[in-house]
N, C-alpha and C positions, 0 to 999 in steps of 0.2 A: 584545190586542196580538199582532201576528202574528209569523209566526216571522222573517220578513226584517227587520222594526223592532229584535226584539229581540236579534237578532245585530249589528246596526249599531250598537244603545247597549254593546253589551258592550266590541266593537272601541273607542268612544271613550271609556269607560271604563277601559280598560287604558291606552291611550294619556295620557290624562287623568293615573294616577297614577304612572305612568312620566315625566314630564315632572315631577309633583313630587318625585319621589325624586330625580332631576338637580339641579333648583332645590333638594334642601336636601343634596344632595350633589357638589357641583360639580366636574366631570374635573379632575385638577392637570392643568396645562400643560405638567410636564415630562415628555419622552420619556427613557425607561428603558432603554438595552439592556444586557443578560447577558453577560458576558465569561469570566468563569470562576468555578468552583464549587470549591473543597477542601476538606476537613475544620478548616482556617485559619481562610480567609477567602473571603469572596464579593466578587465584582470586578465592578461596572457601570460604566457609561457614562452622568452624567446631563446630558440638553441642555434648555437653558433658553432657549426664546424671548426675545426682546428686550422690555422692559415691561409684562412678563404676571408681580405678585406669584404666587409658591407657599406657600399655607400650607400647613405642617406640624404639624397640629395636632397628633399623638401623641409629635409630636419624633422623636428619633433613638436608640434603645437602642443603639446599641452604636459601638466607636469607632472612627474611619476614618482612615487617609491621604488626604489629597485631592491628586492630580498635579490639575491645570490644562492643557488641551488646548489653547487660545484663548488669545489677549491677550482682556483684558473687564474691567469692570468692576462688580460687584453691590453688593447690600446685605442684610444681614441684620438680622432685627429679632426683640428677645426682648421681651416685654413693652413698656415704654415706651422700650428703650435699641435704638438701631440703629447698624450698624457699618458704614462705609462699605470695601469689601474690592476693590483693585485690583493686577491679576495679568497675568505673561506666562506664552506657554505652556513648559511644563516646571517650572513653581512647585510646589514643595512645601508643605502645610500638613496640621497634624497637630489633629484636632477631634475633641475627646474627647464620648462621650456623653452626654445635651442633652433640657433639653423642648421646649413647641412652640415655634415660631419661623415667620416669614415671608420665606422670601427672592426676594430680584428683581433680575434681570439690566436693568442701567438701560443697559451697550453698546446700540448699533444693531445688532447683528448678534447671532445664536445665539452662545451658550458651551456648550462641552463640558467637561463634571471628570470624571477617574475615579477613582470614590469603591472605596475596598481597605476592606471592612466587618470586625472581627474579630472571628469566630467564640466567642470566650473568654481566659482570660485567660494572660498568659506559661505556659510549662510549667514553668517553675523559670529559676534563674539560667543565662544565656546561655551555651554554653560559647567559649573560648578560643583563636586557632591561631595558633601562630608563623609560619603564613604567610598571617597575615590580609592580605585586598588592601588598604587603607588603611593599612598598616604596611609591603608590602615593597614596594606600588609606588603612591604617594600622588600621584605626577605623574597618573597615570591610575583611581585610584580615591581618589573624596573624600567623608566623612559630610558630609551635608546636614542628617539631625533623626539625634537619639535619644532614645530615651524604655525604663521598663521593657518598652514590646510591640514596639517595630519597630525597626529601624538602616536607614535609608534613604542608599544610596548613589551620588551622581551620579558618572556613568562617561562619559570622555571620552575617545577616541583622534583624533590627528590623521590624515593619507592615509599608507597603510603603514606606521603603527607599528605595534611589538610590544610587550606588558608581559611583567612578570616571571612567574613562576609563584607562584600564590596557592591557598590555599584557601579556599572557602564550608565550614561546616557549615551552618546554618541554610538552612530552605526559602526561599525569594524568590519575588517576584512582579514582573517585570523588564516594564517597558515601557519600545519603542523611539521615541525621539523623530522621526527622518529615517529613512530608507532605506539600509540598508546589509547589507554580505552578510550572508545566510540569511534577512533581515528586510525587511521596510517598515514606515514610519511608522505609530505605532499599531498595530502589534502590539502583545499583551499576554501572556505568557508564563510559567507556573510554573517554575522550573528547585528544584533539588533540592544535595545535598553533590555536593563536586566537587571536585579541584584541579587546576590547570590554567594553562597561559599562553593569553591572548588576542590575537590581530592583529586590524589593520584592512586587511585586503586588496584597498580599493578606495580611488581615488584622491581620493572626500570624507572630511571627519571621520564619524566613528560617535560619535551621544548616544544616551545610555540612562539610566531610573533602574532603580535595585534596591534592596527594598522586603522586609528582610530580614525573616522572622516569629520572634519568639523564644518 
C-alpha cells in the first residue's frame, strides 16, 4: 500500500469516528451565553430554539432562579411525567436541583431564560434592615419569591418618580427589563450593600428584578 492510499484511509478513518462520537453524542440545541461569574452564583443566558427537545441527561446540580426573557411556552419532561410551562417575559421561577430531564420549547419562536445558578448554600440566616426596600417603600419595591437562598425583588418606577431611602445588605444580581437611565434592556448586573434613594429620571417607567443572594 502506498503512501498516498494510506494517508487517505487514515483521513476517512478519523472522519469516520468523529461522525460516530456525534451520532452517540449529539450537540444540545441550546445556545449558552455567560453573563456573570461570582463567588455566588453564575449567571447565563439559555436560548432554546423552537421544537428542538434538550436532553439533560446529568440534570441540573445546583439550584437556580429562572427570569424568562420571552413570552413562550415549553415543556418539561422527567421520566414518564411532563409539565406543560407557559410564561411572560420577566416571570420569576424558582427550580430547585434535579435529575435528568427533557425540555422543549413547543413556541414558534426562540426563548431566552436567564438561569442565576447557586454556587452553595445560604451563609447563615439573612440579616435584617429597618430600612428594608419592601418595608419603607413597597409602592416601588415588591417580594415576588422567597426561599431559604434568594429574596427576589420586582422593582417598578413610573416616569419621574422617586422612592424612599432604603437599604440592600445582601449581594443581588439585578436585571433590567426596558431601557432606562444607566441601563438597557437586558442588562444583567451585580450590585453589592448599599443604602440609598432611587429615581426614575426619564420620561418611561423603569422595570427591574433583584435577585437578592442570602
Amino acid at each position: 500500500m502506498n503512501r498516498c492510499v494510506r494517508f487517505t484511509l487514515a483521513i476517512l478513518c478519523a472522519l469516520a469516528s468523529a461522525s460516530g462520537l456525534r451520532a452517540q453524542n449529539p450537540p444540545s440545541p441550546v445556545a449558552v451565553t455567560p453573563r456573570l461569574d461570582t463567588p455566588q452564583a453564575r449567571v447565563i443566558v439559555a436560548t432554546l430554539p423552537p421544537h428542538m427537545p434538550a436532553n439533560a441527561a446529568n440534570g441540573h446540580a445546583t439550584n437556580r432562579v429562572l427570569i424568562y426573557l420571552d413570552d413562550g411556552v415549553m415543556t418539561r419532561t422527567e421520566g414518564d411525567h411532563s409539565t406543560k410551562i407557559e410564561f411572560h417575559r420577566g416571570d420569576v421561577r424558582w427550580r430547585p436541583a434535579s435529575g435528568a430531564y427533557t425540555a422543549e420549547n413547543i413556541s414558534d419562536h426562540p426563548i431566552r431564560i436567564l438561569e442565576i445558578d447557586l454556587k452553595g448554600p445560604p451563609a447563615g440566616k439573612a440579616p435584617v434592615s429597618k430600612l428594608d426596600p419592601a418595608v419603607v417603600d413597597p409602592k416601588h419595591y415588591k417580594v415576588d419569591l422567597e426561599n431559604e437562598y434568594v429574596r427576589v425583588l420586582r422593582v417598578h418606577y413610573d416616569a419621574h418618580e422617586k422612592g424612599e431611602t432604603h437599604e440592600h445588605i445582601l449581594n443581588r444580581v439585578v436585571v433590567y427589563l426596558n431601557d432606562q437611565p444607566g441601563a438597557k434592556a437586558d442588562d444583567v448586573r451585580v450590585s453589592g450593600a448599599a443604602t440609598h434613594a432611587e429615581e426614575n429620571t426619564s420620561g418611561q417607567p423603569a422595570d427591574r428584578i433583584a435577585v437578592e443572594l442570602k
